[in-house]
N, CA, C and O atoms as a printed pandas DataFrame, in Angstrom:
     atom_number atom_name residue_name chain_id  residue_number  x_coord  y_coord  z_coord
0              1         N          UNK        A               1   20.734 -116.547   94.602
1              2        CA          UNK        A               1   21.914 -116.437   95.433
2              3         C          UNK        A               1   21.589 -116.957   96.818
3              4         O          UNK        A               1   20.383 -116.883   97.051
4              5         N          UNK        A               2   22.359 -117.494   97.870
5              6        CA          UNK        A               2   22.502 -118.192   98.502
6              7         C          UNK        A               2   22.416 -117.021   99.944
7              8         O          UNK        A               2   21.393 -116.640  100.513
8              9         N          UNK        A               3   23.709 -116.688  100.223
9             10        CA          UNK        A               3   24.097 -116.013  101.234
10            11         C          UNK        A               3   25.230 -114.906  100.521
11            12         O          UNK        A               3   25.187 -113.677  100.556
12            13         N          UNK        A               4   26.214 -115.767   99.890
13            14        CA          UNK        A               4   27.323 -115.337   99.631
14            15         C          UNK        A               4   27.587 -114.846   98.085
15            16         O          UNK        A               4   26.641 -115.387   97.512
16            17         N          UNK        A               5   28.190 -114.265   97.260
17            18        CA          UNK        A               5   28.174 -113.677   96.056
18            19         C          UNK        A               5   29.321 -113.398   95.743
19            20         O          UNK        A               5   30.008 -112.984   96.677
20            21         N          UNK        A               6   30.193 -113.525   93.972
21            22        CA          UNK        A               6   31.527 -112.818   93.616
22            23         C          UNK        A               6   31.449 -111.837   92.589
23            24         O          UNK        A               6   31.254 -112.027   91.388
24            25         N          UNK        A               7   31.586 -110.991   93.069
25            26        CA          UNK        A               7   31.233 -110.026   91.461
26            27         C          UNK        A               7   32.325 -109.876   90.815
27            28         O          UNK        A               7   32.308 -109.074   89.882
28            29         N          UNK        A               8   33.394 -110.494   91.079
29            30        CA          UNK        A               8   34.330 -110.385   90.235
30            31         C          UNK        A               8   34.534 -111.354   88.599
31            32         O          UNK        A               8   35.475 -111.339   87.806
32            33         N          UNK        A               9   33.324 -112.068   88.568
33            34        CA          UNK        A               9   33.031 -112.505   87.095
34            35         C          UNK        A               9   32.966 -112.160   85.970
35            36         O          UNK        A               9   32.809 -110.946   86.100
36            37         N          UNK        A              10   32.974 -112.374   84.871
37            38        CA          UNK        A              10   33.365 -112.041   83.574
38            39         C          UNK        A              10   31.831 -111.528   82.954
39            40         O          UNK        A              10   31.620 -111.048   81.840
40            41         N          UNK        A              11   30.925 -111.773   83.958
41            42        CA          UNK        A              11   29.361 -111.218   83.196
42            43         C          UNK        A              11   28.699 -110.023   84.264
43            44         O          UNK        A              11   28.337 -110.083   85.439
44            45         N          UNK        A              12   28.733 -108.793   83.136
45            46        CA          UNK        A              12   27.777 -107.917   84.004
46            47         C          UNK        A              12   26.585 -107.487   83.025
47            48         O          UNK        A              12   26.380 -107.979   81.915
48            49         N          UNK        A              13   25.932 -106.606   83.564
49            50        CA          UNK        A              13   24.630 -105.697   83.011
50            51         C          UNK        A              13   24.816 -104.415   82.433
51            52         O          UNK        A              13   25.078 -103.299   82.879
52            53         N          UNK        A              14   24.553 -105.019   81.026
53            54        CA          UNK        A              14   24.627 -103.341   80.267
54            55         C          UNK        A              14   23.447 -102.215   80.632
55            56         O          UNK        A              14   22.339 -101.997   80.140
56            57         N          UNK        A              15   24.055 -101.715   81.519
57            58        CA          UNK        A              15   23.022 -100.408   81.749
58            59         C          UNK        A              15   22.707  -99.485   80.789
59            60         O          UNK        A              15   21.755  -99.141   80.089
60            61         N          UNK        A              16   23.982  -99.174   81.032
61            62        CA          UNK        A              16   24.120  -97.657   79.653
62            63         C          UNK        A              16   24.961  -97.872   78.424
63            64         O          UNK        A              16   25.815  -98.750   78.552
64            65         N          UNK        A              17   24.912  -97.341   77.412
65            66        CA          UNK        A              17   26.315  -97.695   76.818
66            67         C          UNK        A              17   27.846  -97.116   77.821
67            68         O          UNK        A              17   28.002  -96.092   78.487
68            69         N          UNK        A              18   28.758  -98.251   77.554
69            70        CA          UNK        A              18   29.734  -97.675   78.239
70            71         C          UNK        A              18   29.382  -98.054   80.137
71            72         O          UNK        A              18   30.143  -97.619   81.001
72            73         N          UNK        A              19   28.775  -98.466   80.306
73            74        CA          UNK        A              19   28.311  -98.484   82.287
74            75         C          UNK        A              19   27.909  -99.606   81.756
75            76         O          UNK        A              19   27.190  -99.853   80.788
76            77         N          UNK        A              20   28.716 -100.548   82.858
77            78        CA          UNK        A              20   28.109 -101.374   83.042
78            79         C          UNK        A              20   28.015 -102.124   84.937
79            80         O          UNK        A              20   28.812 -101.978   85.864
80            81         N          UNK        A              21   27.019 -102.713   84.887
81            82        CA          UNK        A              21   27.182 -103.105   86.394
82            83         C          UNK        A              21   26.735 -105.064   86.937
83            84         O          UNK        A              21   25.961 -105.935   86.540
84            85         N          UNK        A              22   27.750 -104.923   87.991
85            86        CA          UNK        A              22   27.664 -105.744   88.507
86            87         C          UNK        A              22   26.640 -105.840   89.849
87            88         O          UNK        A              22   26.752 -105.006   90.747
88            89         N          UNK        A              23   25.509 -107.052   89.926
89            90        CA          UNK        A              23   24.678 -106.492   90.710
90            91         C          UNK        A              23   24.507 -108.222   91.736
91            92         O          UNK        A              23   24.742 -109.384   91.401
92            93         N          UNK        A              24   23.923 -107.517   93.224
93            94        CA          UNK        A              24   23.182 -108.490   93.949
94            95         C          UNK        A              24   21.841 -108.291   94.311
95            96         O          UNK        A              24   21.757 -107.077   94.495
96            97         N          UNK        A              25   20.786 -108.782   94.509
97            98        CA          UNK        A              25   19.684 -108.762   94.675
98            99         C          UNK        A              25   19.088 -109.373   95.916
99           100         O          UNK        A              25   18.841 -110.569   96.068
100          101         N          UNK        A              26   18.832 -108.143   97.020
101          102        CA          UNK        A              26   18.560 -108.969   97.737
102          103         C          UNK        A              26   16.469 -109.056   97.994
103          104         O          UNK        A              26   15.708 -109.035   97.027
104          105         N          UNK        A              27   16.040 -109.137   99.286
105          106        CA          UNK        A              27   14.344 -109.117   99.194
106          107         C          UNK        A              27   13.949 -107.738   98.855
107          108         O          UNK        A              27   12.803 -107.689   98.408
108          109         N          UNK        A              28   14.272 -107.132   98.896
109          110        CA          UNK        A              28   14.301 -105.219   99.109
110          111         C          UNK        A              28   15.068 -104.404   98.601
111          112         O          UNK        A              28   14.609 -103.347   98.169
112          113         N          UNK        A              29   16.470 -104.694   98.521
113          114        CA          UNK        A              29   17.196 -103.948   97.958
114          115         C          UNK        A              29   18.001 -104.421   96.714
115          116         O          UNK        A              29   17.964 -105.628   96.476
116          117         N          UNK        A              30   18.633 -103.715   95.996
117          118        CA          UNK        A              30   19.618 -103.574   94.918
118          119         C          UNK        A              30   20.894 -103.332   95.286
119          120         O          UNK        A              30   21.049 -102.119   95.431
120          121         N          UNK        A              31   22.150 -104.121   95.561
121          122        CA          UNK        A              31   23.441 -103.769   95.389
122          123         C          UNK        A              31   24.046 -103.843   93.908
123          124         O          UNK        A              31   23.895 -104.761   93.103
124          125         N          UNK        A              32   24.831 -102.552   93.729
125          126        CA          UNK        A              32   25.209 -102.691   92.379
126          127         C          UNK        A              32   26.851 -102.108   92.632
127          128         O          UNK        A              32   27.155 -101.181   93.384
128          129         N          UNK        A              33   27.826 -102.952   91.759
129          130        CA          UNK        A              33   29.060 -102.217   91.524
130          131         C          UNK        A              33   29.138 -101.525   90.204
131          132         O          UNK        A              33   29.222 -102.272   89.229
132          133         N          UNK        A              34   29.127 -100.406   90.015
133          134        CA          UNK        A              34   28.893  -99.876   88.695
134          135         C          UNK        A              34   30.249  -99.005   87.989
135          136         O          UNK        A              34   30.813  -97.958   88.307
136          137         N          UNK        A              35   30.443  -99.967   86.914
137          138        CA          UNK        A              35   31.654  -99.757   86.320
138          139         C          UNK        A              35   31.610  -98.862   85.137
139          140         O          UNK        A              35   31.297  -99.510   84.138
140          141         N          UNK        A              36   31.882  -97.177   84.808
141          142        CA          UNK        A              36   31.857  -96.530   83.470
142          143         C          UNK        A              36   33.206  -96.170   83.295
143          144         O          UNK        A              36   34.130  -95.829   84.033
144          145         N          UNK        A              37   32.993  -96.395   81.812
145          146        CA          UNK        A              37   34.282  -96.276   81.322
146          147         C          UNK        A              37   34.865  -94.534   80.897
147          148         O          UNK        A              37   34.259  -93.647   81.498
148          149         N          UNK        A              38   35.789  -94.160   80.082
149          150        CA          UNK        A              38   36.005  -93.000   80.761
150          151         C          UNK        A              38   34.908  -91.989   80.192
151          152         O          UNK        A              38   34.108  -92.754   79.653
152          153         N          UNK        A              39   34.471  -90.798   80.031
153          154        CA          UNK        A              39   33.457  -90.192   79.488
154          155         C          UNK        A              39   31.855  -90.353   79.330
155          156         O          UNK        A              39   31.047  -89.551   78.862
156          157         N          UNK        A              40   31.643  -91.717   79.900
157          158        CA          UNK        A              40   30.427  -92.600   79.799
158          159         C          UNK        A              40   29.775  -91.348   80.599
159          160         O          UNK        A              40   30.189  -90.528   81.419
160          161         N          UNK        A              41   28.178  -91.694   79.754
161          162        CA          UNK        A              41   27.383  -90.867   80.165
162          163         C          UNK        A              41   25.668  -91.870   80.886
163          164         O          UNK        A              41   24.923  -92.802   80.582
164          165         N          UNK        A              42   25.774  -91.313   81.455
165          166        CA          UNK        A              42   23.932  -91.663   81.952
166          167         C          UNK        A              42   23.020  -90.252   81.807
167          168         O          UNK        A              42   23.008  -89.310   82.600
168          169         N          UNK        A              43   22.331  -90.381   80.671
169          170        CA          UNK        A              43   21.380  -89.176   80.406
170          171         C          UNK        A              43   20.687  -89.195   81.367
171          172         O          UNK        A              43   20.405  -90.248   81.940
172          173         N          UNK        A              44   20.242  -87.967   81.765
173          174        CA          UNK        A              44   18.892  -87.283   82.472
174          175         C          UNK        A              44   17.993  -87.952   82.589
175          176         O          UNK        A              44   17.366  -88.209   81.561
176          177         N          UNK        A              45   17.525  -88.535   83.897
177          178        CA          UNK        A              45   16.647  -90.055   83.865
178          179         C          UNK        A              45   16.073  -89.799   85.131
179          180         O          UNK        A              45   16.503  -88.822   85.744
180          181         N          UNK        A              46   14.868  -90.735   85.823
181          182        CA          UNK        A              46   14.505  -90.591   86.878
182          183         C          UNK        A              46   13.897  -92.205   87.430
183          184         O          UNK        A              46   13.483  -92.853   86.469
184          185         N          UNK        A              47   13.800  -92.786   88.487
185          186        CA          UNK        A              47   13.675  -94.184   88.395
186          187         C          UNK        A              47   12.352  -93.697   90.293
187          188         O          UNK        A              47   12.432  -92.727   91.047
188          189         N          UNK        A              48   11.592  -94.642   90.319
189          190        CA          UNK        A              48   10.595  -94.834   91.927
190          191         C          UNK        A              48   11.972  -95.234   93.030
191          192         O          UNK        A              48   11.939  -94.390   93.925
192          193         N          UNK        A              49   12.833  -95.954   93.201
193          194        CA          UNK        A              49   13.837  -96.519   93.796
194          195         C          UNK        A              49   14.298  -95.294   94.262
195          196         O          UNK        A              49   14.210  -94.416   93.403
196          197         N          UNK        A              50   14.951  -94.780   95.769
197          198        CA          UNK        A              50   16.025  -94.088   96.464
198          199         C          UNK        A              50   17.252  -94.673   95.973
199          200         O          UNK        A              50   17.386  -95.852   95.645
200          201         N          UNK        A              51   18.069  -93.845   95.947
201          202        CA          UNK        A              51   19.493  -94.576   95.391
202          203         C          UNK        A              51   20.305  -93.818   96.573
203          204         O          UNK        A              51   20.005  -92.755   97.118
204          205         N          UNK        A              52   21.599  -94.802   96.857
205          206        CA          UNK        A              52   22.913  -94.181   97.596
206          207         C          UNK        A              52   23.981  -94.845   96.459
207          208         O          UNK        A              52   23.989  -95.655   95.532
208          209         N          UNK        A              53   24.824  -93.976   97.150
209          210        CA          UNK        A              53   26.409  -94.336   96.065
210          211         C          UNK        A              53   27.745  -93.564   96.447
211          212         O          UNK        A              53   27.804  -92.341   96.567
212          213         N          UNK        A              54   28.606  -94.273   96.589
213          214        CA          UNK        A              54   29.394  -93.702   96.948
214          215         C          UNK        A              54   30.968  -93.812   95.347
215          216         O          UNK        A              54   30.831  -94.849   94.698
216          217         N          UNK        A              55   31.771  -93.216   95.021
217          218        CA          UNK        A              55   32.729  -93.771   94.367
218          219         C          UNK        A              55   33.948  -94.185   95.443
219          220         O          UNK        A              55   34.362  -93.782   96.530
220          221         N          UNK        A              56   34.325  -95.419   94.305
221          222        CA          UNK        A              56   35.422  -96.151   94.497
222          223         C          UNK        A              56   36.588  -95.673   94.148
223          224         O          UNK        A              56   37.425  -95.315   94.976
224          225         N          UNK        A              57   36.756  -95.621   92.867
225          226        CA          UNK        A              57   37.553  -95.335   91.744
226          227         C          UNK        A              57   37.381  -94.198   90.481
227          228         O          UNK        A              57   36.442  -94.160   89.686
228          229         N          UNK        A              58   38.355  -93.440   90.517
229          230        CA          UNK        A              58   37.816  -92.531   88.984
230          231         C          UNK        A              58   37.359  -91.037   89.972
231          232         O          UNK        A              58   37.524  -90.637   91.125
232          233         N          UNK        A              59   36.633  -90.515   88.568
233          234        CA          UNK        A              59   36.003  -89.492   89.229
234          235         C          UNK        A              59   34.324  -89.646   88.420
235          236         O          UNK        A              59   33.968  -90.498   87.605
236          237         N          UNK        A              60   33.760  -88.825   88.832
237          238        CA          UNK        A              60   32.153  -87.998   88.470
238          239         C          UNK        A              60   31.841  -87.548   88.484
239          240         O          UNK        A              60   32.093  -86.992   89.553
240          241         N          UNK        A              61   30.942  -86.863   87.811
241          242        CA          UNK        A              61   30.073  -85.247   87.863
242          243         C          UNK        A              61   28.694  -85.752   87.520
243          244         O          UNK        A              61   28.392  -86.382   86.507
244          245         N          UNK        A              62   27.704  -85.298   88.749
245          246        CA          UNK        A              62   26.431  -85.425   89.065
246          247         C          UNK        A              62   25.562  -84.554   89.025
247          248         O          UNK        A              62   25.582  -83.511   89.679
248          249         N          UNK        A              63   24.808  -84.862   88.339
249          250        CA          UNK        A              63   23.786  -83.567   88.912
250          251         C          UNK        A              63   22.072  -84.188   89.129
251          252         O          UNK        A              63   21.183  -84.565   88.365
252          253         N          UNK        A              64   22.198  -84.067   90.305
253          254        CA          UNK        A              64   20.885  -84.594   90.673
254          255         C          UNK        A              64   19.807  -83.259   90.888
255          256         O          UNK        A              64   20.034  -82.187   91.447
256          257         N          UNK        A              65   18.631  -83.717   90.267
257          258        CA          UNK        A              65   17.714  -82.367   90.875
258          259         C          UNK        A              65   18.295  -81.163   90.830
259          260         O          UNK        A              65   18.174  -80.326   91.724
260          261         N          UNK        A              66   19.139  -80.966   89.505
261          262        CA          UNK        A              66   19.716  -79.407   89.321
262          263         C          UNK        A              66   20.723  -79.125   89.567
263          264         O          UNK        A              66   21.455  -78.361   88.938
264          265         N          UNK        A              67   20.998  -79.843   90.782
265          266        CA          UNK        A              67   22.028  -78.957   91.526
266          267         C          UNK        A              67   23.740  -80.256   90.824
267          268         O          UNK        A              67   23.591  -81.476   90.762
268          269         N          UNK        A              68   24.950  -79.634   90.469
269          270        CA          UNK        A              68   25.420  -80.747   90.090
270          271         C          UNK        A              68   27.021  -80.287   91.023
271          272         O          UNK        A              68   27.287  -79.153   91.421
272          273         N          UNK        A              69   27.774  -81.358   91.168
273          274        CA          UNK        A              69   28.867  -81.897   91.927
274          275         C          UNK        A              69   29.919  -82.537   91.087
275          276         O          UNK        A              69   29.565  -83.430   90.317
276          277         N          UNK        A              70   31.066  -82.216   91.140
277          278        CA          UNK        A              70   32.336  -83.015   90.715
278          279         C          UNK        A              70   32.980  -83.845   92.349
279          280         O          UNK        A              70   33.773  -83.511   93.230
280          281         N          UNK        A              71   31.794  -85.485   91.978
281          282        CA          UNK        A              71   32.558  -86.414   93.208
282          283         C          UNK        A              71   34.179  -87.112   92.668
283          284         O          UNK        A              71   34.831  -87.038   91.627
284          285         N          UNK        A              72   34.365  -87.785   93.979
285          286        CA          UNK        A              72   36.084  -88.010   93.677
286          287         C          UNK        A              72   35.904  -89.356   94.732
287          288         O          UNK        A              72   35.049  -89.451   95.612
288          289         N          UNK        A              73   37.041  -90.448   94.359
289          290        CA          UNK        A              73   37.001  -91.539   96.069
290          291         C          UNK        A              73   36.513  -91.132   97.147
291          292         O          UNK        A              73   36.717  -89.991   97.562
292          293         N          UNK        A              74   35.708  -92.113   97.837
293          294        CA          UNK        A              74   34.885  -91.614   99.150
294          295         C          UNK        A              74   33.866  -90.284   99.093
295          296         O          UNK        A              74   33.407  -89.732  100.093
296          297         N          UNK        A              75   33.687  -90.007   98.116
297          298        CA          UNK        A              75   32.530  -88.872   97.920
298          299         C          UNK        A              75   31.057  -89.659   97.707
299          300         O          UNK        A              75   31.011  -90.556   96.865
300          301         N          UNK        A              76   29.939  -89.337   98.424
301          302        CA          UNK        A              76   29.033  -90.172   98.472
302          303         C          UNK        A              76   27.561  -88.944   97.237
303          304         O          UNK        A              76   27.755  -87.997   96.475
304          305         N          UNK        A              77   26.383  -89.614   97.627
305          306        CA          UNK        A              77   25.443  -88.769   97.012
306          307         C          UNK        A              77   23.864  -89.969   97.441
307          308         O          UNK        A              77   23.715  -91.187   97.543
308          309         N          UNK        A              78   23.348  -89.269   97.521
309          310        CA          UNK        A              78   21.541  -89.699   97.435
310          311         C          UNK        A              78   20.661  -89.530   96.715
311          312         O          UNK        A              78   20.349  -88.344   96.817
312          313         N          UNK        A              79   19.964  -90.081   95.928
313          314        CA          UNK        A              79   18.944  -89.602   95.274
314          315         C          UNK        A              79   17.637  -89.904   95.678
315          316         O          UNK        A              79   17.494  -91.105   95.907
316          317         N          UNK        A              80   16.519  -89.140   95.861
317          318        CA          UNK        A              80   14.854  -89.746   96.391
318          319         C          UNK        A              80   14.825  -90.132   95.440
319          320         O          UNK        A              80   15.582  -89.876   94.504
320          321         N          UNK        A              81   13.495  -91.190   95.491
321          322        CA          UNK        A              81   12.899  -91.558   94.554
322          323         C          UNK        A              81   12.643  -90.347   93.302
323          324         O          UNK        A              81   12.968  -89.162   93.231
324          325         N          UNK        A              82   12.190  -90.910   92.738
325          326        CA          UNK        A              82   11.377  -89.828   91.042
326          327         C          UNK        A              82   12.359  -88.460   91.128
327          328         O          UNK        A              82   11.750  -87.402   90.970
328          329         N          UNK        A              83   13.604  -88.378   91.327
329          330        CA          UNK        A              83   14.039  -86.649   91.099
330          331         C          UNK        A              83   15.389  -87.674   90.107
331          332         O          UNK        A              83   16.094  -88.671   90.259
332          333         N          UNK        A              84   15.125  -86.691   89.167
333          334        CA          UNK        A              84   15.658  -86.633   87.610
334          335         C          UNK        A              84   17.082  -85.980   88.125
335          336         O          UNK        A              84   17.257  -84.967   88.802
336          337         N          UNK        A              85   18.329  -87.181   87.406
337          338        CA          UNK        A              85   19.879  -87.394   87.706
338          339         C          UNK        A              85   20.654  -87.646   86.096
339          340         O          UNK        A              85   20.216  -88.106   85.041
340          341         N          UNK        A              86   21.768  -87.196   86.435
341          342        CA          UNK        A              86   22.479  -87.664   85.293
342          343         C          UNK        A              86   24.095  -87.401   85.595
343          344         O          UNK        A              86   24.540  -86.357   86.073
344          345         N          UNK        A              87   24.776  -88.413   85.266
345          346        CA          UNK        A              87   26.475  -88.530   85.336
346          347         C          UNK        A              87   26.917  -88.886   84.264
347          348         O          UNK        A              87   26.428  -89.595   83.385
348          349         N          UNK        A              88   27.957  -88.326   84.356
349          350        CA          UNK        A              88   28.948  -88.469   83.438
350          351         C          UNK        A              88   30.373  -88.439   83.785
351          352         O          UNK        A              88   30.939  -87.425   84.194
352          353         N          UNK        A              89   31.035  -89.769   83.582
353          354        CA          UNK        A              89   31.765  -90.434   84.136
354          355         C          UNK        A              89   33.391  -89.156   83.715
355          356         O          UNK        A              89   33.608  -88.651   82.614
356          357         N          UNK        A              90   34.167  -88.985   84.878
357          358        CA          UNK        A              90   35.805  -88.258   84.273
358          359         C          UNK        A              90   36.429  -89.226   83.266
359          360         O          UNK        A              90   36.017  -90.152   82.569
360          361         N          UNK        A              91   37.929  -88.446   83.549
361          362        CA          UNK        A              91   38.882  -88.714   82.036
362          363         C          UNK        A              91   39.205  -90.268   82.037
363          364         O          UNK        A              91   39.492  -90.892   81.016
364          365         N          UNK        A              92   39.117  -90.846   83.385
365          366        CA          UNK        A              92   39.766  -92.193   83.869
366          367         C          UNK        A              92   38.497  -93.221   84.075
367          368         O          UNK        A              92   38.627  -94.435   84.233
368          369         N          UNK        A              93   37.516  -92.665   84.050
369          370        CA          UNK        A              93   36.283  -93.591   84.497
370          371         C          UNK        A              93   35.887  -93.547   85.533
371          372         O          UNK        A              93   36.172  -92.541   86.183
372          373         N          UNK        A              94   35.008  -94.663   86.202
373          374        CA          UNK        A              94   34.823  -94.496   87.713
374          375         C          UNK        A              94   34.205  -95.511   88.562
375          376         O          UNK        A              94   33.002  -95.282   88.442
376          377         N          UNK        A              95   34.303  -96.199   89.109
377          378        CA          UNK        A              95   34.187  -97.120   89.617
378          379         C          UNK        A              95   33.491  -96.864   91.137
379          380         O          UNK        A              95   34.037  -96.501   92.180
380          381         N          UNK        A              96   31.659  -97.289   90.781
381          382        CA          UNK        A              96   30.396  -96.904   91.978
382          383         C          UNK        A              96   30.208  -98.050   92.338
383          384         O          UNK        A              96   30.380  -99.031   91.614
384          385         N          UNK        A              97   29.737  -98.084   93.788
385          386        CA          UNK        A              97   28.838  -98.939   94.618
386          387         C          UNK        A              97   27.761  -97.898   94.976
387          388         O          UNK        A              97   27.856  -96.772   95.465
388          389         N          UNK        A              98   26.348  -98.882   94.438
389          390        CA          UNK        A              98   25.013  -98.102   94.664
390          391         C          UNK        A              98   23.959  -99.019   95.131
391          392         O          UNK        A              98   23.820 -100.061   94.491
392          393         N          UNK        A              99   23.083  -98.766   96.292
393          394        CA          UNK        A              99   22.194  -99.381   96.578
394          395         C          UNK        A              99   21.317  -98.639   96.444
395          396         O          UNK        A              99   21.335  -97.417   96.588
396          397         N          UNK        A             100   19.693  -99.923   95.893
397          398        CA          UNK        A             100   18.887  -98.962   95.049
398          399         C          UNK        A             100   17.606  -99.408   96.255
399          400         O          UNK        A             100   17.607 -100.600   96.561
400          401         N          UNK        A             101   16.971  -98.876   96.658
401          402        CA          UNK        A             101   15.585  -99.490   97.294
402          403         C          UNK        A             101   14.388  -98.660   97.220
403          404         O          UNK        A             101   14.342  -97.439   97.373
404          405         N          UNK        A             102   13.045  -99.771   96.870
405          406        CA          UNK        A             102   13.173 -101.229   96.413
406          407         C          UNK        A             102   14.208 -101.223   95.196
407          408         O          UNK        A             102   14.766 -100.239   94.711
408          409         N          UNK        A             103   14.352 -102.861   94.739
409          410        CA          UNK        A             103   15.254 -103.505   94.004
410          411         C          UNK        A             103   14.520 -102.866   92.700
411          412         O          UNK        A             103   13.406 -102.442   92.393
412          413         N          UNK        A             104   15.821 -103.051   92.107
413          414        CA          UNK        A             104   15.703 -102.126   90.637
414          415         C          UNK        A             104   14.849 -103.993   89.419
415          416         O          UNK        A             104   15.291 -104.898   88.713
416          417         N          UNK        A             105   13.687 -103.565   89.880
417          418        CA          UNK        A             105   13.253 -104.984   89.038
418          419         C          UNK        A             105   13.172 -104.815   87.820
419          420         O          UNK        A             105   13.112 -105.740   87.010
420          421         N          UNK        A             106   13.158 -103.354   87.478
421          422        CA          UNK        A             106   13.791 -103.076   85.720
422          423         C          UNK        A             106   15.212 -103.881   85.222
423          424         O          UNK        A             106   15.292 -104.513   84.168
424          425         N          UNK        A             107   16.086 -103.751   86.010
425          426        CA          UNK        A             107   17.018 -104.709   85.611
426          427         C          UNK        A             107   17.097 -105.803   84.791
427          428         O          UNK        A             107   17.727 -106.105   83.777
428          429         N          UNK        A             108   15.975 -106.512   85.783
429          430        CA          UNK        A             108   15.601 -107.880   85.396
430          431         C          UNK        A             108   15.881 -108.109   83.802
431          432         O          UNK        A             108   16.551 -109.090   83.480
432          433         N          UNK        A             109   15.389 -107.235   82.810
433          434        CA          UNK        A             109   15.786 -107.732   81.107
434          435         C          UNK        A             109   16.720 -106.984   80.541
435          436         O          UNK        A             109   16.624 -106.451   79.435
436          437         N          UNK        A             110   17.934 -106.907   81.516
437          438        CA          UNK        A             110   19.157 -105.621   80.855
438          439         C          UNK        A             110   19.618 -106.684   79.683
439          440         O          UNK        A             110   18.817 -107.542   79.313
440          441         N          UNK        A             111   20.757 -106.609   79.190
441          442        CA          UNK        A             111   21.682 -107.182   78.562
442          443         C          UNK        A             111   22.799 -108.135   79.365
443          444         O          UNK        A             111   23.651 -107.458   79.941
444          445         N          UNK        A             112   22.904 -109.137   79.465
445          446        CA          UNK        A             112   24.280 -109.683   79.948
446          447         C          UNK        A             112   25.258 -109.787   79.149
447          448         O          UNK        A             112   25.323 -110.544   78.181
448          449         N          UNK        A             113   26.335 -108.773   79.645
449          450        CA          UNK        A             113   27.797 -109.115   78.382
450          451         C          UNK        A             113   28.690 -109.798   79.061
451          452         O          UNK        A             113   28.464 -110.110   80.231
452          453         N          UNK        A             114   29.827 -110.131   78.440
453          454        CA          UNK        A             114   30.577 -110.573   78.748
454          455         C          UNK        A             114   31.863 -109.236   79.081
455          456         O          UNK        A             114   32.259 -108.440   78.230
456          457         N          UNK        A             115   32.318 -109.294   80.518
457          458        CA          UNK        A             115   33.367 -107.855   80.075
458          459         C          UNK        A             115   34.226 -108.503   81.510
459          460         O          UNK        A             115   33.709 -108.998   82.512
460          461         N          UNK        A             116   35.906 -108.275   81.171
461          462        CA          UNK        A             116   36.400 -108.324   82.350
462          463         C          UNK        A             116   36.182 -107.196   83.309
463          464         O          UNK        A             116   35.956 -106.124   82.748
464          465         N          UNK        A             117   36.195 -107.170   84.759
465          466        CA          UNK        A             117   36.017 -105.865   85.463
466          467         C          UNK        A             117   36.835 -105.142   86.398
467          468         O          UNK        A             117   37.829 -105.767   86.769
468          469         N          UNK        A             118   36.694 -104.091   86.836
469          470        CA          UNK        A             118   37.769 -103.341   87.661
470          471         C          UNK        A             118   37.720 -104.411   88.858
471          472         O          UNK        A             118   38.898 -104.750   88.980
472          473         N          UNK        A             119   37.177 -104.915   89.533
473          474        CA          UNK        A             119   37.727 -105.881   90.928
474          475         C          UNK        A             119   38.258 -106.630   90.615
475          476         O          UNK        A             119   38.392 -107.242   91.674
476          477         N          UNK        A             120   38.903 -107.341   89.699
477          478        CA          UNK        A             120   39.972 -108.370   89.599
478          479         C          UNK        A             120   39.962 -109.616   89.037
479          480         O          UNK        A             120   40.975 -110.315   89.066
């Protein structure tokens, strides 16, 4: 990538079943738009990367490090590195922006599908 980026393309990254995301990469960090569909789940997982995230769209229920949250639009969350998370997306889905740092270089061999996406 150059400077500039559209994530509104027809190819994202199968994360999870059901989640999928649209991502930029920059020297350091991970931008991701992360799209689950409704009920989608991300099992109990833990990654070296800090994560932020806020939702867009939809709703979520989080539970990071135990403690868990029903987020909604403009509801944000943090995760440190290595502390074990898991969501599971509401009735409508939910539509995240998450930056991961460092860059999630696991990525690197996800799946590319083909899927239209919530930005347009």
């Amino acid at each position: 990538m150059d400077v500039f980026a559209d994530l509104r393309g027809p190819h994202g990254l199968q994360v999870w079943d059901g989640i999928v995301g649209r991502v930029v990469e920059g020297d350091n960090v991970t931008f991701s738009v992360i799209e689950l569909d409704p009920g989608a789940v991300a099992s109990m997982y833990s990654h070296p990367q800090e994560q932020l995230g806020v939702v867009i769209e939809g709703a979520l229920r989080f539970t990071i490090g135990g403690e868990t949250c029903d987020l909604g639009p403009g509801e944000v969350w943090r995760i440190p590195g290595d502390t074990p998370h898991e969501a599971v997306a509401g009735p409508d889905g939910a539509l995240l922006v998450e930056v991961f740092s460092p860059r999630r270089e696991d990525w690197g061999g996800l799946a590319r599908i083909e899927r239209s996406g919530r930005l347009g």
